[in-house]
C-alpha positions, 0 to 999 in steps of 0.5 A: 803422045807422051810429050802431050799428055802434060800439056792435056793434063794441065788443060783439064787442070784449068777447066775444073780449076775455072768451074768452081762451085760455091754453095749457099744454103741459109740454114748452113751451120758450117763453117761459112766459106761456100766450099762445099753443102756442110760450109755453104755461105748462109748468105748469098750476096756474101757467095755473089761478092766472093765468087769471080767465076764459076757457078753458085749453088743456091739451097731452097729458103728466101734470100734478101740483098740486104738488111732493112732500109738498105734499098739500093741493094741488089743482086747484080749479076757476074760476067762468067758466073751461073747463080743456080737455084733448086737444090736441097743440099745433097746434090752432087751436079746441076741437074739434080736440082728441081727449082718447083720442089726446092724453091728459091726466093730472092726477095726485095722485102728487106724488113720482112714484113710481108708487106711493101714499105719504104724500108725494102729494095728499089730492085730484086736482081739488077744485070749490072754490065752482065753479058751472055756469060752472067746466068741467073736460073730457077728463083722466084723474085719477088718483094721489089718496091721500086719508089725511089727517084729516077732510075729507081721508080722502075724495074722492081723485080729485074732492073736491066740496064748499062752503066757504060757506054759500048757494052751489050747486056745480054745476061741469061734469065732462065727458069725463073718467076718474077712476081708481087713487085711494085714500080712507081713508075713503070716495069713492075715485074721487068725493066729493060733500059738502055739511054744516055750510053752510045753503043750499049744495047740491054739484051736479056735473054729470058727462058721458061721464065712466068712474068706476073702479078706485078704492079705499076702506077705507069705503063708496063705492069709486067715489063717495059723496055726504053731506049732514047738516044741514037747508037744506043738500043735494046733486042731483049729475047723471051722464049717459052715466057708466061706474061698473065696481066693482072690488075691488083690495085697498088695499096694491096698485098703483094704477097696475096695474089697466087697462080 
């Protein structure tokens, strides 16, 4: 037993050495660095680029993946990280949050104007090459003005899909509230692509998440999925989702529609 306990010791070391916490709250004043509530990062793409592994705790406020007219800019979701909204600040464990009282929201709208222009984000969340180890849980993502050119004309809310061959997409979407979005093309709310990459499947699991109040000009207002190319595919799972159709006309406000 006593030649163990070292060997113990040093594993527990590591596992709360891997689960890191960085915090993040817009309104922050400290000193910045995402190491604790009072020095949260106030920017969350800033938290998301600097944290390799662990989970981000993300205070109430609106988040934006950039600044006006940067429009190919998106959270991308992080083999190994859980982006964790619904805190006010004071929490000390993840299940404190309460994501319906202390709302998150990821917004595409980058010249916050409140309205959809040429200057805002093609996609809100993108899952980049996120496996099952990449979490996002308890925003609302709203804002994305898919009017770009090919990959860009869809997936305004959440873009998912794989840049390289052999890779299984299978990112965790949890809790979440995808709506006023808008796509040129198809898959206002949810895109979920996989062609062109041999072996690569887009897999989101999505869970107690409500899908509505996007817009498209083409097919799938809500969501859509594609694949086109042999040994390449997709098996998205949606459990306990809310999808409510709505027919809003694109030149409306995407801010105006409310469930």
């Amino acid at each position: 037993m006593k030649k163990s306990l070292p060997v113990f010791c040093l594993a527990l070391s590591s596992y709360f050495a891997q689960a890191q916490i960085t915090y993040v709250n817009a309104a922050a004043s400290g000193a910045n660095n995402g190491t604790t509530w009072a020095n949260a990062y106030t920017n969350l793409q800033t938290a998301l680029t600097n944290t390799a592994s662990g989970s981000i705790w993300v205070v109430a406020g609106t988040y934006y993946p950039g600044t006006s007219g940067s429009n190919t800019a998106t959270f991308t979701l992080k083999n190994n990280v859980s982006i964790l909204g619904g805190f006010n600040g004071t929490e000390s464990g993840p299940t404190q949050r309460n994501p319906s009282v202390n709302v998150c929201i990821l917004s595409g709208d980058l010249d916050q104007s409140g309205t959809l222009t040429a200057a805002d984000a093609y996609h809100v969340v993108s899952s980049g090459n996120a496996g099952a180890t990449a979490t996002i849980d308890g925003f609302t993502i709203t804002g994305g003005n898919a009017v770009g050119g090919g990959d860009d004309d869809h997936g305004a809310g959440i873009y998912c899909r794989p840049s390289s061959i052999s890779i299984v997409g299978t990112p965790k979407i949890i809790n979440c509230i995808v709506k006023q979005n808008y796509a040129n093309f198809y898959g206002g709310g949810i895109a979920i692509v996989c062609s062109n990459l041999t072996g690569a499947s887009a897999s989101p699991q999505l869970l107690n998440c409500r899908i509505f109040a996007n817009t498209s000009n083409g097919n799938g207002t809500e969501f859509t999925y594609s694949a086109s190319v042999i040994g390449t595919g997709f098996s998205p799972n949606f459990e306990n989702c809310l999808t409510i159709v709505m027919l809003i006309q694109p030149s409306a406000s995407i801010f105006a529609p409310q469930l």
